[in-house]
C-alpha positions as a Markdown table, in Angstrom:
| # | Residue | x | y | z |
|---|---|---|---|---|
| 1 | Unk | 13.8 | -12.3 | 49.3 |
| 2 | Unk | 10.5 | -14.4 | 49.2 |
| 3 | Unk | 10.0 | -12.7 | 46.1 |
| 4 | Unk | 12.5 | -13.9 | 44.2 |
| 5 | Unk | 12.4 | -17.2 | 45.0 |
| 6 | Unk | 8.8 | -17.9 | 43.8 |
| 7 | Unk | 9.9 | -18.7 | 39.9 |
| 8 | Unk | 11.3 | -21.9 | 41.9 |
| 9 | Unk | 8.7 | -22.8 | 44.3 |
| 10 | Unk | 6.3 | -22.4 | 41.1 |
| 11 | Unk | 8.3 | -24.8 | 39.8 |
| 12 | Unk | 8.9 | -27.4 | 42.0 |
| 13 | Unk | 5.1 | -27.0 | 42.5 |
| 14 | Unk | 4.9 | -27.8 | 38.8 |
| 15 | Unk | 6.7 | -30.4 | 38.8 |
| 16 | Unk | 5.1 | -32.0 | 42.1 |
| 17 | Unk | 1.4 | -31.5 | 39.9 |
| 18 | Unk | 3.2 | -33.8 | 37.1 |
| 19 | Unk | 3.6 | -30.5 | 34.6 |
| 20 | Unk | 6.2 | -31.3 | 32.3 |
| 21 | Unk | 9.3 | -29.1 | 32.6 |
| 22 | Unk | 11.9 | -28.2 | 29.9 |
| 23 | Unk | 15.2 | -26.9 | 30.0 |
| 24 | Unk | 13.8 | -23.5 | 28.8 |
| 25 | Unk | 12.2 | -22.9 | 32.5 |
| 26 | Unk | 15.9 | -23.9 | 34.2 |
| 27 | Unk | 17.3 | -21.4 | 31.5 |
| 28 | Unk | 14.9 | -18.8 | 33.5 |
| 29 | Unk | 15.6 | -19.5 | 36.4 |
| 30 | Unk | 19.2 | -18.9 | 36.0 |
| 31 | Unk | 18.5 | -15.7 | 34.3 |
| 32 | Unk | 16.2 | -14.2 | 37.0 |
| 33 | Unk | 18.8 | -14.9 | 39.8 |
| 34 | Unk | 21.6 | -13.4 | 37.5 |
| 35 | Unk | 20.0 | -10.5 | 37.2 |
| 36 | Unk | 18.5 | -10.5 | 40.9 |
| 37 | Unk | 22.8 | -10.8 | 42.1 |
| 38 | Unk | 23.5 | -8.1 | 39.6 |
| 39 | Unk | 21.5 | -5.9 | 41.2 |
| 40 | Unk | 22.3 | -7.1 | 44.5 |
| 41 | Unk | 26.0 | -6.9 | 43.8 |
| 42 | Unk | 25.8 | -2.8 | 43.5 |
């Protein structure tokens, strides 16, 4: 589980560092836990 919650923690550590942050990392985000509840799902 920790695992798939660093893309987000990497993030809001980003974003606490003042790195600017486009839509296109949201937009990853969303696909990583799509995939992560596909293959949960099974």
């Amino acid at each position: 589980m920790t695992t798939y919650l660093m893309p987000i923690v990497s993030i809001i550590l980003g974003i606490l560092d003042g790195e600017a942050i486009d839509m296109i990392y949201f937009m990853g985000i969303g696909l990583i836990l799509s995939g992560i509840y596909l293959v949960q799902k099974q």
